[in-house]
C-alpha positions, -999 to 999 in steps of 0.1 A, spaced: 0 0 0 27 24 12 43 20 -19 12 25 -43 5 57 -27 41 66 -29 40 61 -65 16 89 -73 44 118 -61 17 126 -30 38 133 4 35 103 23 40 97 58 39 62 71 32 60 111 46 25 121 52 12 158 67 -23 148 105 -22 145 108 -47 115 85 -28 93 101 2 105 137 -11 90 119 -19 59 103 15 52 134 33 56 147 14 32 117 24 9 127 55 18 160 54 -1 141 51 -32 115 73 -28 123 108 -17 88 115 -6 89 93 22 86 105 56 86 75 83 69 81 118 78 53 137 57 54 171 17 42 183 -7 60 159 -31 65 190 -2 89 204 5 106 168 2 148 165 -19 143 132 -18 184 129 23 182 133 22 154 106 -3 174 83 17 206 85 -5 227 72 -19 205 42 -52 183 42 -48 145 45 -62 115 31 -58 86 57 -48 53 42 -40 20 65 -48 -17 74 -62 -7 112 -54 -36 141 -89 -49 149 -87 -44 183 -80 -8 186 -101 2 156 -128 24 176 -95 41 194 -79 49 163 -110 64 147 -118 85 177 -86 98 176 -85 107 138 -117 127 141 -104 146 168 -81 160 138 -116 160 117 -108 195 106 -78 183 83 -89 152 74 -107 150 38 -111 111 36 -107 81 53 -96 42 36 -93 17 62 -96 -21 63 -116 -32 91 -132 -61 106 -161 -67 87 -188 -64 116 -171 -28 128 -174 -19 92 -213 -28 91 -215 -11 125 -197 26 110 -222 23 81 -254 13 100 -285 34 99 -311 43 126 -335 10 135 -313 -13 127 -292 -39 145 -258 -28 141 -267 9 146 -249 22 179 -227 45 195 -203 39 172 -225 48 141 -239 80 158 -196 92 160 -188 80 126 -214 98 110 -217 128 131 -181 132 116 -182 116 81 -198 101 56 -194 65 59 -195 41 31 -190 5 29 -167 -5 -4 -166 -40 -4 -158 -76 16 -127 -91 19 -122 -125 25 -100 -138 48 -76 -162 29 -66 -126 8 -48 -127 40 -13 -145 45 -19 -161 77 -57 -159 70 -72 -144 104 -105 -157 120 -128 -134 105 -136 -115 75 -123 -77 65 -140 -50 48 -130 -18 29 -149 14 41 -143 52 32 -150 75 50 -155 112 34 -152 146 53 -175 161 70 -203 142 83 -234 155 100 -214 177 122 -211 201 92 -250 207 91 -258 211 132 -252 239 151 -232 223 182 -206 243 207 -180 215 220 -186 184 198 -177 167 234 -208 173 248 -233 162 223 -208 125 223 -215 123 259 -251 126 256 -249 104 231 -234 81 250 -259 83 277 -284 76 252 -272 46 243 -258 31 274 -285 2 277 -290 -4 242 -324 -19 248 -340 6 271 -359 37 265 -345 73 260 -364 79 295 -348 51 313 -314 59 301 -316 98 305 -332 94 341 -295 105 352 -297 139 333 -333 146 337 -368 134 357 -388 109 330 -416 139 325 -390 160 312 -376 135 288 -406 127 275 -415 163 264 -384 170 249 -394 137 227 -429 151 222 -415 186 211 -395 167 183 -426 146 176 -414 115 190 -425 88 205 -423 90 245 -411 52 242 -381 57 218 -349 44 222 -317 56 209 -313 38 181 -343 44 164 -327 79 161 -306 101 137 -276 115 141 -300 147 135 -324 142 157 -300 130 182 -287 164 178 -320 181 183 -329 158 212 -298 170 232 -304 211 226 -340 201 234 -326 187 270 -299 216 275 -328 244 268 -353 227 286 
């Protein structure tokens, strides 16, 4: 991959924690000027210091197990981000794409698209793999902005964490999970001023009404 993208003249810079790929890159770098090797954890990578100024594209094959971390920690440098190509686990990659009333739609759908525009490319099997792991992989793209760019929200922070309330018992109602923030009566005309069922649940919602929901609660 790094050296498909090096290929097309683009800056590149390839953040790398494992020492053995690390030896190999700089020896890609001897042939290709436009190189620039970052060796450390990508969850502790200054993307603005890396961007310098310029818009980025993020390329990479993403560990399974830290893929939510390394998302979250992308869009926290949404702002110079134009596009995201990642190969996930297949069921993360259902999850990113999900929409409202289905079963994959969560938490993690609600972030993805409040900060891009998620779309799932295609399946990959797992004995493309060499060793083949125990599940399958997926392509997704994600473009910049999402949602976000259409809401009027102060700190992004705030609306995640309510979000997050929202969905902390998947199954529950928006009452029963909010009863933290706000008495059931008030939760309930909040939903009513959005025209809402008084027994929906979080993921019967939009990003958008999500949105709405929460400056419904913080006005009320």
């Amino acid at each position: 991959m790094t050296q498909h993208l090096l290929a097309t003249g683009a800056p590149v810079h390839a953040i790398e924690i494992d020492e053995a790929f690390i030896a190999g890159l700089r020896r890609l770098g001897h042939k290709f000027a436009n190189l620039d090797v970052v060796p450390g954890d990508v969850l502790e990578a200054d993307i603005a210091a890396i961007a310098s100024g310029l818009r980025i594209r993020v390329y990479g094959n993403l560990p399974y197990y830290i893929t939510s971390p390394i998302l979250q920690h992308l869009f926290n440098s949404a702002d110079l981000v134009d596009e995201i190509h990642v190969v996930i686990q297949t069921e993360v990659a259902q999850r990113l794409a999900a929409e409202p009333g289905t079963r994959d739609y969560g938490y993690l759908s609600v972030l993805t698209q409040f900060y891009t525009r998620p779309e799932f490319v295609f399946e990959i099997p797992r004995d493309a793999f060499n060793p083949p792991p125990e599940v399958t992989s997926a392509l997704v793209t994600l473009r910049l902005p999402g949602e976000r760019a259409k809401l009027s929200l102060g700190d992004p922070s705030h609306f995640l964490d309510f979000v997050k309330m929202c969905f902390s018992k998947k199954r529950k109602t928006l009452v029963n999970n909010l009863r933290t923030l706000a008495k059931p009566d008030r939760v309930r005309a909040a939903l009513a001023s959005l025209s809402l069922r008084p027994d929906a649940r979080a993921e019967q919602l939009s990003v958008s009404q999500l949105a709405a929901l929460h400056g419904s609660m913080a006005g009320a």
